[in-house]
N, C-alpha and C positions, 0 to 999 in steps of 0.2 A: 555211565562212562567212568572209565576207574582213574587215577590220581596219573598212570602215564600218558593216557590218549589224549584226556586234558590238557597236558605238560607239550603233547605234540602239536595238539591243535591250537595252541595259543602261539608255538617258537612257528610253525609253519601254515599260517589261515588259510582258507581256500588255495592249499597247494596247487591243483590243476587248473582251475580258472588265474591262479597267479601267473604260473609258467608260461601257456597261452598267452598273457596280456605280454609277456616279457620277452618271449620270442614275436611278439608282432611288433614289438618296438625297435628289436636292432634291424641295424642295416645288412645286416649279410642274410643273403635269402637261404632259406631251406625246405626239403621235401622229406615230408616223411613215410615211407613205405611199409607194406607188412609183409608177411612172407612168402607173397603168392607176387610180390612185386608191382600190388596194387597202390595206387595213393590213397594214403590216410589222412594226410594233412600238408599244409604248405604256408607259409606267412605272407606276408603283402609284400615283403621284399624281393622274394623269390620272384613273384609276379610283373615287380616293378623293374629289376633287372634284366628279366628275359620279356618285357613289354608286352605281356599277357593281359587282354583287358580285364577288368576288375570281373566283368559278368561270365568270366569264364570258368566254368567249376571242374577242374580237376580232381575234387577229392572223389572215389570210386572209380576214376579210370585207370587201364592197365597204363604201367610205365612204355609199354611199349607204343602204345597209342600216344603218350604225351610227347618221345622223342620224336614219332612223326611228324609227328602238328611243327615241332622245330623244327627240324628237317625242310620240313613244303615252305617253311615262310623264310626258309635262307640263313638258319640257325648252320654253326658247324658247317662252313661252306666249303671249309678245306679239308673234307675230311676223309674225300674220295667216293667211293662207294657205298651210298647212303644204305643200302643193304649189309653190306658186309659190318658198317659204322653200327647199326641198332643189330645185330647179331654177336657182335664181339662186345658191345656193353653189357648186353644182358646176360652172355655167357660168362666173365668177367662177375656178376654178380651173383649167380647160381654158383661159381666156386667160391662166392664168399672172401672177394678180399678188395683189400682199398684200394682205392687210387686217388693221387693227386694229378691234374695238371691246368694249362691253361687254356682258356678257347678266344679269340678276338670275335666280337661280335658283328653283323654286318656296318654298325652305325663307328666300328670302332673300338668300343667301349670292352676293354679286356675283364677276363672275369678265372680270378681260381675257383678251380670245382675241386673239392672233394668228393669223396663218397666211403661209408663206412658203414660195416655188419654190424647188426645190434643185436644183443646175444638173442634177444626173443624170436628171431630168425629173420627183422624186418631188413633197411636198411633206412640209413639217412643222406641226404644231398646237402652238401653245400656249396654256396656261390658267394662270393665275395667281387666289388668293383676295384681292381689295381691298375685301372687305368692311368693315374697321377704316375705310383711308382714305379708302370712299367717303362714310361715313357720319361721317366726322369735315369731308370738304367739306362734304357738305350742313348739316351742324350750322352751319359757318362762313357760309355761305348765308344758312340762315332767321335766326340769330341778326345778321346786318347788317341783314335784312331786320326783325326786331323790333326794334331799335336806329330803325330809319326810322320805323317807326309808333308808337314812343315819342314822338320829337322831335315828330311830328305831331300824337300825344295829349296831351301839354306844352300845344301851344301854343294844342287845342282843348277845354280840360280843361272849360271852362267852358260847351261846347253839347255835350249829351249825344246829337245826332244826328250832329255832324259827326264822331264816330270812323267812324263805319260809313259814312258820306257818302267818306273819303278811298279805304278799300278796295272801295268799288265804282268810282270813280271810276280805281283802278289796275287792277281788270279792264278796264274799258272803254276804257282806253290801250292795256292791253295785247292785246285783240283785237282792236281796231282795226289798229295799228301789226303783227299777224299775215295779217291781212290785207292790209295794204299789201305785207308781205313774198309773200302767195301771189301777188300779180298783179304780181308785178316791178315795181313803184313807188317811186321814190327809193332806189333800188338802193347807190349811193357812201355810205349813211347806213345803211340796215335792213336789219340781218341779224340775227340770231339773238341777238348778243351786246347788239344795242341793244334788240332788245327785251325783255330779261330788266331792262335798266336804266332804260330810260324807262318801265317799269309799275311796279316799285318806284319811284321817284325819283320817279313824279307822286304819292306818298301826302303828301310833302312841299310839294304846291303851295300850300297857303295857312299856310304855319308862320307866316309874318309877321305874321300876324294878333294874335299874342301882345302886339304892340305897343297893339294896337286897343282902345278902352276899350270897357268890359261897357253904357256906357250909348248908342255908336255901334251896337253889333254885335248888340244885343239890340232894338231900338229897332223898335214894332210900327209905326207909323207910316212916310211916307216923309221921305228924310233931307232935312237942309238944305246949301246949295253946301258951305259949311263943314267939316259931316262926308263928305258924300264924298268932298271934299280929302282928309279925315283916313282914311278907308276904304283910298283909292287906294295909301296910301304901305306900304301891307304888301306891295305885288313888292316892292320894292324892299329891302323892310326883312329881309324873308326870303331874298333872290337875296345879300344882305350877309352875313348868319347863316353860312349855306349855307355862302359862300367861305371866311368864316372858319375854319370847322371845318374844310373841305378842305384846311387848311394845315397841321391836324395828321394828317391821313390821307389825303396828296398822292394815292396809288392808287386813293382811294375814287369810283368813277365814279357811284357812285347818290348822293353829294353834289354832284357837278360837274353832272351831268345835274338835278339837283336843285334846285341853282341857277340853271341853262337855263333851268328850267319855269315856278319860283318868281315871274322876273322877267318873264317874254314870254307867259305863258297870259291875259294880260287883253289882251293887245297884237291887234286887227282886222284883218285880212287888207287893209281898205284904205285904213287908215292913222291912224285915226281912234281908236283902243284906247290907253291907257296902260299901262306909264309913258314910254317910248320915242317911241310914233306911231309904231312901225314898220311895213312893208306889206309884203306879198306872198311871196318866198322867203328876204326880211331876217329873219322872222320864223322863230327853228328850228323845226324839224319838229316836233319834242319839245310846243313850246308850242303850234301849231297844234294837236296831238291833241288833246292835253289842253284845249284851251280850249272842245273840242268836251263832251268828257266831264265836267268841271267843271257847264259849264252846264243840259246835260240830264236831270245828275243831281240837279241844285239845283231845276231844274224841277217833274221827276217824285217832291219830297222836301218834307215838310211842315217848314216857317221858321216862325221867333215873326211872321213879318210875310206870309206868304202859307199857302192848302192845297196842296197836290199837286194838278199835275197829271195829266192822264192822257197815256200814251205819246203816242198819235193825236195830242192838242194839241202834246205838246214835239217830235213828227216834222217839225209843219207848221210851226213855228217855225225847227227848222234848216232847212228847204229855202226858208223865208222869208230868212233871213241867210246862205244859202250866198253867197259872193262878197262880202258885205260884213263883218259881222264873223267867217267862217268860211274856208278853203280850201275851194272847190267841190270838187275833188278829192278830199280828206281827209274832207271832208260826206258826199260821194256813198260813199265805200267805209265811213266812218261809220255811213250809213244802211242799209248792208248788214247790218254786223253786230247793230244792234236788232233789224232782220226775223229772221234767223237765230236768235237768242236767243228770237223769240216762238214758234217752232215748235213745242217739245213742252208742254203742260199737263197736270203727272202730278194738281195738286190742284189745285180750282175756290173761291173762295168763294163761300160761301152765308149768307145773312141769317139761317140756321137757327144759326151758329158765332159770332154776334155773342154778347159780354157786355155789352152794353147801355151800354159802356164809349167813348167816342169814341176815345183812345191805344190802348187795348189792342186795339183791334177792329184799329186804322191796322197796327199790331205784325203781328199777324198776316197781315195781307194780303200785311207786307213777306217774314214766312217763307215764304209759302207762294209769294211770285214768286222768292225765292231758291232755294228747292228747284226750283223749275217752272227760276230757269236752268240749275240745275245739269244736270238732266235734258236740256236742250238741249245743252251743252256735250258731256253723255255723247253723245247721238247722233250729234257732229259728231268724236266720238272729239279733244276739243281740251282733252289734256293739262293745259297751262297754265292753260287757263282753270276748266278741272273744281279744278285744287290754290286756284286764289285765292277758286274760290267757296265752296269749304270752310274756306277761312281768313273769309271774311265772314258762311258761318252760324256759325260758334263765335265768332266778336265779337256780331252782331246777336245771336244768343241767352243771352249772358251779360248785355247790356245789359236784353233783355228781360224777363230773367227776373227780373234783380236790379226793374225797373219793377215789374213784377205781384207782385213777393212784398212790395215795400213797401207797396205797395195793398193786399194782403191782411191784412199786420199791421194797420197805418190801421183798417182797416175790422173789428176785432178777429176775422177768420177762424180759425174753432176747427181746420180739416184742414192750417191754413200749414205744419209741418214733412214731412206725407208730402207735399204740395204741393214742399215745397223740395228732398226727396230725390228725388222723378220726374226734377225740374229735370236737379240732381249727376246721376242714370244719364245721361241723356239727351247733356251735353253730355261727358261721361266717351267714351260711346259715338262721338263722332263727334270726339273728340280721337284717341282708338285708330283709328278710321276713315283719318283723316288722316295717323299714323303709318305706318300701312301702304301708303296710297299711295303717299309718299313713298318710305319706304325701299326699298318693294318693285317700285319706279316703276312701278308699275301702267299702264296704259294709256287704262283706264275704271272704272268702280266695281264694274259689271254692277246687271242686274234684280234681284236680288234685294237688294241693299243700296239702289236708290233706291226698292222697294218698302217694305223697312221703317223709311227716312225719312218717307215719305209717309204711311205708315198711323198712324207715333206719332204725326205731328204732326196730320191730321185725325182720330184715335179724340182723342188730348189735349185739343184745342181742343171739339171736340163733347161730352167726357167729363166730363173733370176742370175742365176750365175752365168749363164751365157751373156747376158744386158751388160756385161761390165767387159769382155772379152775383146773388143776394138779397143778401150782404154789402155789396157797394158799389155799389150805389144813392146818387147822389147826390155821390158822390166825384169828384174831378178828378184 
């Protein structure tokens, strides 16, 4: 052995028995392949991540064979077409290039994969657990996210329908502005990132309003020049708020955007909207959406000074104001996503589920169209939009609930507390619900969970909600 082998063999001993011992010691599992896309090897982590038992020998099988095996046991659940899934990876790796992304496991447990060409022609896997830190972002997430529908409940504290008015009104931004994104429209603006921020950030379009006296904003009548002056100055008073806060959390885009909205969603496509006058593409995108969804939902939503309209009427109204106070464009892909939405009806009303009640009966009609969107949302497999309408049935249902049980007290109802604990499971059940989407980024809910939405809340409404209906006679 000459004087460098030596020199080698001593800086690096048993090289390949070392590396071995050293890839079986970390925690991030890996697979290593050769260039027929065979396994060559794999460390105990690999195995312990993906819950492979220890007696299972992987090395000499095809990669393809191995994604099976995950596959049948419920690996990659959401990943559609379990064929086209092991076709498109394997193809993917015959052109020899990388990829990162992440997959959730059935137990939960999130995992980054890479994958990487190694010049010899093999390849390698890696898996990593960021189950801690995915779930510490998402925490950081919803929690800015609740931080936004705070400021918004602050500043709506005083109309008990406009909490649920702001989160449907950030659905409708936000499938809108998804839409804009499938049909490549305003492409230099909507991508993925804006629209996580422009449907949070419109919850805060009318915070300004906090300014607004109880006897303008309440007022059943129509206003005089005077107060609508005084109406008018909440863009602006809230596009102010906005900024200022932004100064203490310069990073915070769902304030910035926030402010966008606050000031420009009353502003008319042709020029004629306050507080600016601005027209046409002066106007951000942001506040065009929104000015859309603001309105339709004000429409289709019972005010101290109007009833609810029905869809049909607020449809003919936008395609009335498309090009004057609306973007025709933003209208027209607007008006996509209503239709879209009215697709599936899991539950009907019927004059047989009225309690004789004028609010409670209104109450119900709104859950039973919120459940009917969710149902839509599930069909159209639209992620997004399935998590926000589950965030506005656990609002609309705690407002309503807290409504009927006060009425029921009123009304001295002898069953109020097994009445109030139906409530407690109820909305318990679809906070757990909603956990699990979340965390387990689900894809859809499936049939059987919007089946047994559907059934409490028509067996409820026909059931137990009848039981109280002699008691309040007569109550408002």
């Amino acid at each position: 052995m000459n004087d460098s082998a030596t020199l080698e063999s001593a800086q690096y001993p048993a090289t390949r028995d070392g590396l071995a011992e050293a890839l079986q010691a970390i925690d991030q599992g890996y697979l290593w392949l050769d260039d027929k896309l065979t396994v060559r090897g794999n460390n105990q982590a690999y195995c312990k991540l993906l819950r492979l038992e220890d007696d299972h020998q992987l090395i000499g099988q095809p990669y393809w064979d191995v994604l099976k095996l995950l596959l049948k046991r419920g690996e990659f659940f959401d990943s559609g077409d379990d064929v086209s899934f092991i076709a498109e990876s394997l193809r993917s790796m015959r052109r020899r290039e990388s990829r990162r992304f992440e997959r959730v496991r059935p137990n939960g447990t999130v995992l980054r994969i890479a994958t990487a060409p190694l010049p010899s022609g093999g390849y390698v896997h890696t898996c990593l657990d960021i189950t801690h830190e995915s779930r510490a972002l998402e925490d950081i997430r919803r929690n800015a996210k609740a931080t936004v529908v705070a400021m918004a409940n602050f500043s709506e504290h005083r109309d008990t329908y406009a909490g649920i008015h702001v989160l449907r009104v950030a659905r409708l931004v936000g499938q809108t502005a998804w839409q804009l994104y499938r049909r490549g429209l305003f492409p230099a603006i909507v991508d993925e990132d804006f629209i996580d921020q422009v449907s949070t950030a419109s919850i805060l379009h009318d915070v300004g309003k906090i300014a607004t006296p109880d006897r303008i904003l309440f007022k059943a009548g129509p206003l005089t020049e005077e107060e609508r002056t005084s109406v008018k100055l909440h863009a602006a008073a809230g596009a102010k708020m906005l900024r200022q806060a932004s100064l203490m959390v310069p990073d915070s885009r769902y304030l910035q955007v926030g402010a966008e909205i606050a000031l420009t969603h009353h502003e008319w496509f042709d020029g004629t909207g306050y507080p600016q006058g601005l027209a046409g593409e002066d106007i951000p995108i942001s506040g065009r959406i929104c000015a859309l969804a603001d309105v339709f939902d004000t429409l289709t939503s019972r005010r101290p000074y109007k009833t609810p309209w029905s869809t049909e009427r607020a449809v003919m109204q936008v395609h009335r104001q498309a090009g004057s106070q609306f973007d025709p464009l933003v209208a027209e892909v607007f008006l996509e996503v209503v239709q879209r939405c009215e697709t599936v009806s899991l539950v009907q009303w019927s004059e047989a589920m009225s309690v004789g009640h004028l609010h409670i009966d209104e109450q119900h009609r709104i859950l039973i169209d919120t459940i009917n969107q969710l149902a839509s949302a599930e069909s159209q497999s639209d992620r997004p939009a399935i998590a926000m309408i589950i965030d506005e049935l656990i609002s609309y249902t705690a407002f309503h609930f807290n409504f009927e049980e006060q009425l029921m007290e009123d009304a001295g109802y002898p069953e109020l507390e097994s009445h109030r604990r139906t409530h407690q499971g109820f909305v318990k059940r679809v906070q757990e619900l909603r956990e699990e989407f979340i965390y387990y980024r689900r894809r859809q809910l499936g049939e059987r969970i919007l089946g047994v939405l559907r059934d409490w809340l028509r067996e409820h409404i026909l059931g137990e909600d009848q039981a109280y209906r002699p008691y309040i006679g007569g109550l408002e």
